[in-house]
N, C-alpha and C positions, 0 to 999 in steps of 0.2 A: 504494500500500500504506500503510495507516495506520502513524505511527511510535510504534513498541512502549518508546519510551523517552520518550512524551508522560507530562505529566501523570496519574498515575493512582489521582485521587481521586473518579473518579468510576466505578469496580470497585465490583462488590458489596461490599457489608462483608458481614465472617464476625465481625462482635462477637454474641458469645450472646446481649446483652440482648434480642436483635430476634425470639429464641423466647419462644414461649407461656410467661407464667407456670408454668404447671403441669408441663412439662416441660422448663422451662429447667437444670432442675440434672440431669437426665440424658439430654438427649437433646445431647449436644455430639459435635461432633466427633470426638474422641476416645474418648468411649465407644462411640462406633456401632462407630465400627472395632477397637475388642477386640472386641466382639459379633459382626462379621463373621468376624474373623479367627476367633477362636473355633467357630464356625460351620461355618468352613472342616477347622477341626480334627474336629469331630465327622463331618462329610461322610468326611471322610476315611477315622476307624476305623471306622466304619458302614459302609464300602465291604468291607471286610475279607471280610465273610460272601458277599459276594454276586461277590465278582471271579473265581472260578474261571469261574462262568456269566455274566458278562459278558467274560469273553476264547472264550468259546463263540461270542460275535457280535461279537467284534471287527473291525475294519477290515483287511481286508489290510496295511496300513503298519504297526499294530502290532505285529501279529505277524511282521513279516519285521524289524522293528526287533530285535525281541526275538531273532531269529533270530541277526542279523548280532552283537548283545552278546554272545550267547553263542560265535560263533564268533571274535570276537576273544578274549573271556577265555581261551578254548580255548587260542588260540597263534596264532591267525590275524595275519596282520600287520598293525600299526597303515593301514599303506599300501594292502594290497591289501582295495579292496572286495566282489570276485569271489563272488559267489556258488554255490559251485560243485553245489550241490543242487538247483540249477534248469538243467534241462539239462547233467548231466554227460557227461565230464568237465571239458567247457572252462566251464561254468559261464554265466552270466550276468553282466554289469558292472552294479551300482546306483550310481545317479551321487548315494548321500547323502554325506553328510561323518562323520567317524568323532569330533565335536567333540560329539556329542552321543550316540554310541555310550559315549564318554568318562568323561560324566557318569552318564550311566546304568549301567553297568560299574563307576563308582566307589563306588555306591549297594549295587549288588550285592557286590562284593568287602568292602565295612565289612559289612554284617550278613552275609553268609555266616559274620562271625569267631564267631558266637554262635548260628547253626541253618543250617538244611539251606539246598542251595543251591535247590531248589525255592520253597519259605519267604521266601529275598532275593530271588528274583524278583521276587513276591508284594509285596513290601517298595518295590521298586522302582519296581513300576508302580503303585503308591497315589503314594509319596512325591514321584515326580519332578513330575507335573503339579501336586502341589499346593504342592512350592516356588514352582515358575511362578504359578501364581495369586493367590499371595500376593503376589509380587511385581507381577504386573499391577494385583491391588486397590490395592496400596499407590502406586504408580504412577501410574494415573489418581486416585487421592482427591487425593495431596498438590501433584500435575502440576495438577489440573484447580481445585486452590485458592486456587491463584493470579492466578486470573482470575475463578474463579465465586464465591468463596467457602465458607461451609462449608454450605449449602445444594447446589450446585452438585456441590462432592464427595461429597457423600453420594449423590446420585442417581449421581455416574458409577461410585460403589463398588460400589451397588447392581447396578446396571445388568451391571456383571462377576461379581455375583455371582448374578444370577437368570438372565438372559441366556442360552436353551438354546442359543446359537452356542458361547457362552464357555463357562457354568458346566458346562452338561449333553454339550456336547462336546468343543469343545478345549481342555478344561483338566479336562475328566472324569476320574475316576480310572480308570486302563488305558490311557490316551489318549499314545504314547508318538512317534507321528508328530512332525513337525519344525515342522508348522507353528503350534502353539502357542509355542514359541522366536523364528519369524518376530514373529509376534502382537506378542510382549511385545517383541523387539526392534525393530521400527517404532515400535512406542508412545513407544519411550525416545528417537529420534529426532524424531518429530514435537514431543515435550515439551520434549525440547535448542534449538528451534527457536522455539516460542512462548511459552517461560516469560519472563515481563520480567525482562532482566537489566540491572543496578542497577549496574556494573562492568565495565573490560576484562577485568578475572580471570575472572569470569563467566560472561563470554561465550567466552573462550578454550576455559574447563574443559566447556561446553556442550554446544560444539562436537566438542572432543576425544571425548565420551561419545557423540556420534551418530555421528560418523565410526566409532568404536568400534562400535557396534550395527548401521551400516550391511553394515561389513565382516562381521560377526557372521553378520546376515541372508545375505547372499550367499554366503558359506561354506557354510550349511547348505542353501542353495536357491534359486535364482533367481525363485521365483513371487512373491515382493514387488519384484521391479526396478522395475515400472512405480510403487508409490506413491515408493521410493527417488528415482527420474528426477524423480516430480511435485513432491515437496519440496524439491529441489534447485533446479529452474526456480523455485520462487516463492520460492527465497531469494535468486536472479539476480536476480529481479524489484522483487524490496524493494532490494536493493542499486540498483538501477538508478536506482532512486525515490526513496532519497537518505535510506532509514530510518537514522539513527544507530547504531550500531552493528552495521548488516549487513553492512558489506563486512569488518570484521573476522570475522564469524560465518563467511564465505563461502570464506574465505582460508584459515582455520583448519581448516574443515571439510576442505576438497578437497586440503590437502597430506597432513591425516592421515588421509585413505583411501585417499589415493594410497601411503602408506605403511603401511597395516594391510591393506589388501587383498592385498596380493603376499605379507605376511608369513603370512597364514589359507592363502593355496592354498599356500605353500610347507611348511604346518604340514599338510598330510593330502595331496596330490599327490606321487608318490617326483619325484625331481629329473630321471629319467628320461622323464617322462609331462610334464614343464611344457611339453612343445611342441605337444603334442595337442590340436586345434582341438575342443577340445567347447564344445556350444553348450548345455547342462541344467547347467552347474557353475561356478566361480570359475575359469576357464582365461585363455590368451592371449585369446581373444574380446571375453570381458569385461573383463578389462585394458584393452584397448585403448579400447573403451568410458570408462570410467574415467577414461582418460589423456585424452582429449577433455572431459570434465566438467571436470578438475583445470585443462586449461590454457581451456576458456570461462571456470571461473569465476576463474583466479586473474591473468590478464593483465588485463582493466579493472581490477582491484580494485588493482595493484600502477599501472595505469597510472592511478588514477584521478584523479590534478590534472589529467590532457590531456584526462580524458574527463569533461569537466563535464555535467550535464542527463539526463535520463533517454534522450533520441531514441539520441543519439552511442553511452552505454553499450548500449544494447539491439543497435543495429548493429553493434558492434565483437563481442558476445556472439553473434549470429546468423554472421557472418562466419566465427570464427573456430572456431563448433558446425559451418558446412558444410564449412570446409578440414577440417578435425577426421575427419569423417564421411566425405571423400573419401579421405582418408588412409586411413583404416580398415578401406576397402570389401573389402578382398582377405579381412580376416578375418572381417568383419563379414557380408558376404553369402552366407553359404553358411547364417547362422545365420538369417536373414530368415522361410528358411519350415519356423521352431520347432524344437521338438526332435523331432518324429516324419519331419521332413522326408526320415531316412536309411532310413526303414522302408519294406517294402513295402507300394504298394496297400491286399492286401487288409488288412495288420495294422490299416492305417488306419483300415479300414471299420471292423475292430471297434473299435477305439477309439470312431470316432464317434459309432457305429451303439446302440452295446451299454456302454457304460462309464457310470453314468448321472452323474457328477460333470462330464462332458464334456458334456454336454448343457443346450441354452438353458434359462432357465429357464422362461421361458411351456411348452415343454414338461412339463419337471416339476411345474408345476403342475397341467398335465392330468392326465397318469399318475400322479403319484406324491404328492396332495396333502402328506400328512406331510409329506416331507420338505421341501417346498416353506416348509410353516409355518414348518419346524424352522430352516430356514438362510435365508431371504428374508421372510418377512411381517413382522416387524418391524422390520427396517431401509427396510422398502419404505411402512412407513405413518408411520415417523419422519421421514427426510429430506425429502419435504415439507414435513411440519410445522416442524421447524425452520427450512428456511430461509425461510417465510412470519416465521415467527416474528423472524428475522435480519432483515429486508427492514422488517420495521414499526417495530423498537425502533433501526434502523441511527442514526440522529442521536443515541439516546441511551446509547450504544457507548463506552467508552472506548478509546485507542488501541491497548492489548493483547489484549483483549476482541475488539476487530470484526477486529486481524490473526489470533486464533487460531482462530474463527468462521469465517474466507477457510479456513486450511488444514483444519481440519478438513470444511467441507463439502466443499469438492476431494475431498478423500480418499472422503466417501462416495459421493460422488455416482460417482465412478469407480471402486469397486466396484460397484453397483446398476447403472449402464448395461454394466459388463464383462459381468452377471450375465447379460446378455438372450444374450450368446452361449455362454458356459459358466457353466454355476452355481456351479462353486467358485471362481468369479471374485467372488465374493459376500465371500470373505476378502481381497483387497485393500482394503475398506471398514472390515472389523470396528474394525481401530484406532483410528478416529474416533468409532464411536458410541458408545462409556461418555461421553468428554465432551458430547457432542450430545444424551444423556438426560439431562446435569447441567445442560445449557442449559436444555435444553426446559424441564425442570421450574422449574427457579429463574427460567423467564418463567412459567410460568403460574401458579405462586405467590404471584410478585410484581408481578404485571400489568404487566412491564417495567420497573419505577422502581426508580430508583438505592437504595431501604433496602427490606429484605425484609418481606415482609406477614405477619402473624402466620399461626401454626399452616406455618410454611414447611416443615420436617423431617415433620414430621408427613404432609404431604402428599406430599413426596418419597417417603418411605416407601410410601405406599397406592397415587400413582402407577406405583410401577419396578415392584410386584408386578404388575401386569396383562402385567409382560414374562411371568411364569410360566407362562402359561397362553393364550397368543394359539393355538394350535390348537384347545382345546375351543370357542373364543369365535369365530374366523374357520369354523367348520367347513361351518355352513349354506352360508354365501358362497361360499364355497370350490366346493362341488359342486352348487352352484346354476350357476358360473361356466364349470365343468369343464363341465355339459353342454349350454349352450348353444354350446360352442365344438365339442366332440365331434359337435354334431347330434347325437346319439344319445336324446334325452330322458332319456338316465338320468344320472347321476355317474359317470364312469370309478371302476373298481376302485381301494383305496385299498393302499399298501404302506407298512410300515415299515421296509424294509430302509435299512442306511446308504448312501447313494449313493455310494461308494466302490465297491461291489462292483458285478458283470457284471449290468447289470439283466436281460438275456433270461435268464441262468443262474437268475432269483430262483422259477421252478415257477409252476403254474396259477394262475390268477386267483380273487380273494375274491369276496364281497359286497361290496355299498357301504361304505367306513365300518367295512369289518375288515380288520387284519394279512393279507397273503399269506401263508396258511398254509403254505407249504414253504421261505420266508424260514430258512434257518439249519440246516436239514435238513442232517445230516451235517456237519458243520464240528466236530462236539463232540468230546470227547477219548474219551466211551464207544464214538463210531462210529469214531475213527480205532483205537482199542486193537482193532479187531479185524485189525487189520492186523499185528497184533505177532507173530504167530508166523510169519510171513514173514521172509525174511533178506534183510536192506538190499536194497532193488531200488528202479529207477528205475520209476516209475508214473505212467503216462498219467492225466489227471484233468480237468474241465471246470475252466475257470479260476476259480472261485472257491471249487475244492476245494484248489486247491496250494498256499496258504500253509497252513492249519490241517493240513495232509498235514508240510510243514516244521513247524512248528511243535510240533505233537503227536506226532510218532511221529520214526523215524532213518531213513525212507526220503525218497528223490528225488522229485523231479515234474518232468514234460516244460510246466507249463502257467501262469502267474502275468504279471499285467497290468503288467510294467515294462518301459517302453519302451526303452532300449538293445537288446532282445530282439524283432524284430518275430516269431521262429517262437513266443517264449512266450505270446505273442498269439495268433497264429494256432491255435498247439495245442488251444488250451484251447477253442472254437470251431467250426471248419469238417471235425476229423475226427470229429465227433458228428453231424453233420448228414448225412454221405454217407460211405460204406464204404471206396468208392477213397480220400477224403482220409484216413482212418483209416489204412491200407495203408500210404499217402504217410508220413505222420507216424512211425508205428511205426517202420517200414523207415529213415527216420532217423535217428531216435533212442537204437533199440534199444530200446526200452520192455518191461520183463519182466510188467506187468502192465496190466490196464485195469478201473478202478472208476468205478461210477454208483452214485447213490444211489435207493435203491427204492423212497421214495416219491415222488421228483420226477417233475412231467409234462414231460418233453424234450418232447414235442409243440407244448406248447404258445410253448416258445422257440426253435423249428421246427428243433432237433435228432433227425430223425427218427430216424437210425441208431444213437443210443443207444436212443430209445422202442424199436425195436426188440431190442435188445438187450436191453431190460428184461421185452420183450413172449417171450422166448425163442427168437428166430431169428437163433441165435445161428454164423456161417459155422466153418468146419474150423479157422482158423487161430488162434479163440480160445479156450480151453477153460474152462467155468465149475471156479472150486477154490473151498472153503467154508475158508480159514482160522480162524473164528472158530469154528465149531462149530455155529451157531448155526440151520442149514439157509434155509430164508424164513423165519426169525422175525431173521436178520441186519439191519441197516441200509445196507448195503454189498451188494453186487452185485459180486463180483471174478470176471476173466476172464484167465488165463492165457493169454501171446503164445505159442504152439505158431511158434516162428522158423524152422523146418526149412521147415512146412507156409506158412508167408507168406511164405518165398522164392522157392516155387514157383506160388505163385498169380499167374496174371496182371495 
């Protein structure tokens, strides 16, 4: 590992003189990022007009987030996550953290003192993602300045702020899911980690910050463990190899997540629940996990006059990762095969089958080009390029440079290969590539050499914008690509739905090259309001009607994609497809109603026994009711559980 505490005079310089005459006096560092940040602001109240009908397509996470705020401002308890509107009465468990219910709650409860509580909603989900973002911009500029210079920042700013992973999704206005939180708090680890630090204070206060962000991450989610594990190995690693000031980084780090970690699950777990082997949460599992990291990294590092050379540390570090791991086995194996491992079979299936965030990506790029654009095509044609890029200028690297270059491509490169089995495996990467586009461009500016080439900002600028628009520009390729894989000579159908939601639930198939027109059908607040003169009842729904069912109206649903729940899986699913599973479910559940939506083709997501339902053959134990008024000019399709007559049917 190169040492981060070499000489480093030979880092880009960020002196202005090296910009263009002509916009030396305003294109500095600092001005870009009021322009961004400003930017950021106008994104924001421009958002304003258009969020009602953007939370009409919102992601299931959002709106169950929005869900569970409001049920704890209710009175819900800070402790209990239970959802109890999904499958009442015993509810459903969501294994999120209430740390970020919090914040957002907190958003809510200030502007509620001055308008309606509808209105601080509104408030809330503009304001929260774009505190984050701001934070993220500012983050990688000043992070990635230290190494690239002001060239280098400006593309990674950029990069956060065009970037339709980042900009346009997770850090979107409405965008209230957990993983933009992960995002920004990885980033602030990986930066604790490669910033050169000039000091032991430094490096103590660094460390204390990532162990800080680590435990952060983990509290709110475990889907960033794997880059958390990877950064941690390659600070073993540096330590091993004798980087100056690693083993203090290492030592520091691991005793204060050894102690921030118990204090986060003891800060949203009742004290009751700390025994409970969960395998999706900050529990004993991961603890233990934890405690294994704390004592690899912290016994060479306290032993290390015994342990001279890099061979001895590495071995004493592997030794004591395997006792570690055997020790651990009793809690640690039961979590091995994931968090769906408790669920049944077929919940499984649908997960795999039908959930499209779950799904490889070379698949999604068959089926579903957008989104493939949207969350892989441009990480997938940067990481290359960078690291050719890394690989040619490596001798003319300086020590912090070529170590922050190692972690950063790590990190992407293990998103991109995660992606090939699941797509949303594509966010363990995200953190790395703002600074990987400040690389890029600050090589190709300056054609590698240690002082930057004229017209550099300039270029970064015209550069990062081609992030904005890689689907108009990949499009040809794309479905050139699509049907040579298909065999089919044409382009698979194109959708825009967010791969979050039940892809078979998304209705019949487009043209080439248009939106799935039943994409979104019914999820709207004018199709749930027909539901209103109903009195609170539990309602059967395909699963990617039950959060906006929560979310928009005060009735229940039998049916929503969170895994502690394998029947809310299955609900939503297998009693559409066949009567008898329909029977099965209802008869469970107790379900007072069952709604489809009337323009969707069930057919064609081989739910036959709703198409029939929609087609009119409709059996005794259901009874069509028009609560809305509306006859077939409705958007909703409701069928009253006649329970006398379904008790008696065989």
């Amino acid at each position: 590992m190169p040492d981060q505490s070499a000489d480093q005079s030979r880092l880009p310089s960020s002196d202005p003189d090296a910009l263009p005459t002509g916009l030396r006096k305003y294109l500095t560092l600092r001005n870009i990022t009021w322009l961004l940040l400003a930017l950021i602001l106008v994104r924001a109240i421009s958002a304003w007009a258009g969020l009602a009908e953007r939370m009409e397509k919102a992601d299931n996470d959002d709106l169950l987030r929005m869900v569970m705020v409001r049920d704890w401002l209710a009175g819900q308890s800070w402790f209990d996550t239970q959802q109890y509107r999904l499958l009442p009465p015993e509810g459903v468990s969501i294994h999120w953290s209430r740390y970020i219910d919090a914040a957002i709650g907190g958003i809510i409860s200030l502007a509620a003192l001055f308008m309606s509580m509808p209105v601080a909603e509104h408030v809330a989900l503009i304001a929260w993602p774009t505190i984050l973002m701001v934070l993220l911009l500012l983050l990688n500029g000043f992070g990635s300045r230290a190494t690239l210079g002001d060239v280098g920042a400006v593309g990674a700013m950029l990069c956060v702020f065009f970037w339709t992973k980042l900009a346009g999704f997770e850090f979107a206005p409405g965008r209230i899911d957990h993983h933009n939180v992960q995002i920004l708090a990885m980033t602030a680890l990986i930066f604790s980690l490669i910033w050169p630090q000039k000091s032991a204070r430094c490096q103590v206060l660094a460390a204390l910050a990532g162990a800080l962000a680590s435990a952060l991450s983990l509290a709110v989610g475990l889907e960033m463990l794997p880059v958390l594990l990877l950064i941690w190995g390659i600070a073993g690693l540096r330590f091993a190899f004798g980087a100056a000031g690693a083993g203090r980084w290492l030592l520091t780090f691991a005793l204060s997540l050894a102690v921030f970690a118990p204090l986060m699950m003891a800060g949203q777990i009742p004290a009751a629940a700390w025994a409970i082997r969960y395998c999706d949460a900050l529990a004993p599992p991961m603890l233990s996990l934890l405690a294994v990291g704390v004592v690899v990294s912290a016994v060479p590092v306290l032993l290390g006059q015994w342990l001279r050379g890099p061979g001895l540390r590495i071995l004493a570090m592997v030794a004591l990762l395997a006792l570690g791991l055997w020790l651990a086995a009793p809690l640690l194996g039961p979590c091995l095969s994931g968090p769906y491992g408790a669920m049944s079979p077929e919940a499984r299936a649908v997960i795999t089958t039908r959930i499209g965030e779950a799904q490889p990506a070379l698949s999604v790029a068959i089926e579903r080009g957008v989104s493939f654009d949207f969350l892989l095509l441009y990480i997938l044609v940067l990481m290359p390029v960078v690291t050719l890029q890394a690989w040619f200028v490596r001798r003319r690297l300086g020590a912090a440079l070529g170590f922050a270059l190692v972690v950063m491509l790590a990190i992407g490169w293990l998103g991109l290969l995660a992606s090939l089995g699941q797509i949303r495996a594509i966010t363990l990467g995200t953190p790395a590539i703002p600074f990987l586009t400040g690389f890029a461009l600050w090589h190709l500016t300056r054609g590698g050499q240690e002082t930057p080439g004229r017209g550099g900002l300039l270029a970064v600028f015209l550069g990062t914008l081609l992030m904005a628009v890689p689907t108009e520009v990949m499009k040809p390729v794309r479905k050139a690509f699509a049907a040579v894989v298909s065999g089919s000579g044409e382009a698979m159908p194109e959708s825009s739905d967010d791969i979050s939601r039940v892809a078979n639930d998304a209705g019949s198939p487009a043209e080439p090259g248009e939106p799935t027109p039943t994409i979104g059908l019914c999820r709207t607040a004018e199709t749930m309001a027909e539901l209103r003169s109903l009195p609170p009842s539990l309602i059967a729904e395909t699963t990617n009607l039950g959060m906006p069912l929560l979310y928009f109206t005060r009735h229940s649903a039998t049916a929503a994609p969170y895994h502690r729940s394998g029947d809310s899986f299955w609900n939503g699913v297998e009693p559409f497809e066949a009567g008898a599973e329909m029977q099965k479910m209802l008869r469970k559940s107790g379900a007072d109603y069952v709604i489809l939506c009337r323009q969707q083709d069930y057919a064609h997501s081989d739910m036959h026994f709703a198409q029939s339902l929609l087609d009119g053959e409709t059996p005794a134990w259901l009874i069509p009711v028009d609560p809305s008024g509306k006859g077939k000019d409705s958007q909703l399709v409701v069928l009253q559980v006649d329970k006398a007559a379904l008790a008696q049917t065989p």
